[in-house]
C-alpha positions in Angstrom: -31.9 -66.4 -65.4 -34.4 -65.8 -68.5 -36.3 -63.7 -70.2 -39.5 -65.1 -68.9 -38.1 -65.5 -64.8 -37.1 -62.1 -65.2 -40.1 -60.4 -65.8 -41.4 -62.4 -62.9 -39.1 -60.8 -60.5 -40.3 -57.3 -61.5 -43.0 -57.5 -58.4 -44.5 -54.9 -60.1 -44.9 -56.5 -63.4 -45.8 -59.3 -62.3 -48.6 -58.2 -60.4 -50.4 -56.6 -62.9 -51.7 -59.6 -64.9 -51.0 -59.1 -68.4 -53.1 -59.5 -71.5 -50.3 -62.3 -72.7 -49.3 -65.3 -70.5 -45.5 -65.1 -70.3 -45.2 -61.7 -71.7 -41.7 -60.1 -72.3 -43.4 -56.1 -72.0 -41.7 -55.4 -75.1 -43.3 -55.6 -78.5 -46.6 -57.2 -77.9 -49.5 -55.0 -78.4 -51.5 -54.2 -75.6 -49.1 -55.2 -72.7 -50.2 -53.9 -69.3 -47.3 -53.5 -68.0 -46.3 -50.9 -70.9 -49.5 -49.0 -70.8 -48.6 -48.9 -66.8 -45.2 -47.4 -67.3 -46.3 -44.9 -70.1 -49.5 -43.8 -67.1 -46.6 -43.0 -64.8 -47.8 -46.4 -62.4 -44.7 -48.0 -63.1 -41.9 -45.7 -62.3 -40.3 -45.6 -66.0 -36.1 -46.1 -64.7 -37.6 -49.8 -63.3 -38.8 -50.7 -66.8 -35.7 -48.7 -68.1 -33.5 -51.3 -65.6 -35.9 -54.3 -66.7 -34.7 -53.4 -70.7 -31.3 -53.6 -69.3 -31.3 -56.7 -68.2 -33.4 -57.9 -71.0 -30.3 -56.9 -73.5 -27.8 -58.4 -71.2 -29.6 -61.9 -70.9 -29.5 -62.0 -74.8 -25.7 -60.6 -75.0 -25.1 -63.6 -72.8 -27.2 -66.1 -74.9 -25.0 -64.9 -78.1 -21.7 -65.5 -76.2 -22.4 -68.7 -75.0 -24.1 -70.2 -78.0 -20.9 -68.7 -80.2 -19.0 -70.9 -78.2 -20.9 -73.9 -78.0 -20.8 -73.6 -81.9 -24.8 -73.0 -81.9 -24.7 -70.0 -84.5 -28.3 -70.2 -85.7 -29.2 -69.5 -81.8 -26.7 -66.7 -81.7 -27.6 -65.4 -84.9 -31.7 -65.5 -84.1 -30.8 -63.3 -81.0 -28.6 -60.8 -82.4 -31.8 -60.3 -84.8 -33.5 -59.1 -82.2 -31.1 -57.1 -80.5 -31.1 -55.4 -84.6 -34.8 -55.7 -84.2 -35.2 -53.3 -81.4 -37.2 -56.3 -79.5 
């Protein structure tokens, strides 16, 4: 699964209709689903959960482009995991 499929099987997220078409609810500014979860709408442990999974689709990314020898992939998502995104 992705980034993008899994924030599509958060029926909650995905219901909302974000500002951004294929939004991530992470760092973009003015994200629905954020502004939801901070209002109490969204019950904060799913988006906690969704952040989860989030970090474990990139940990798996990393691992599997180390060992396909694709380091520029691995390397451009441990940046983000540095980045906080």
């Amino acid at each position: 699964m992705d980034e993008v499929s899994l924030s599509q099987s958060f029926v909650e997220f995905f219901r909302t209709k974000c500002k951004y078409n294929g939004c991530l609810h992470l760092q973009e500014p003015d994200c629905k689903v954020k502004e939801l979860v901070k209002s109490g709408e969204i019950l904060k442990s799913r988006y906690d959960n969704y952040l989860q999974f989030i970090k474990e689709i990139r940990n798996e990314v990393v691992e599997y482009n180390k060992k396909e020898k694709k380091p520029e992939v691995a390397a451009y998502y441990k940046s983000l995991k540095k980045k906080g995104k």
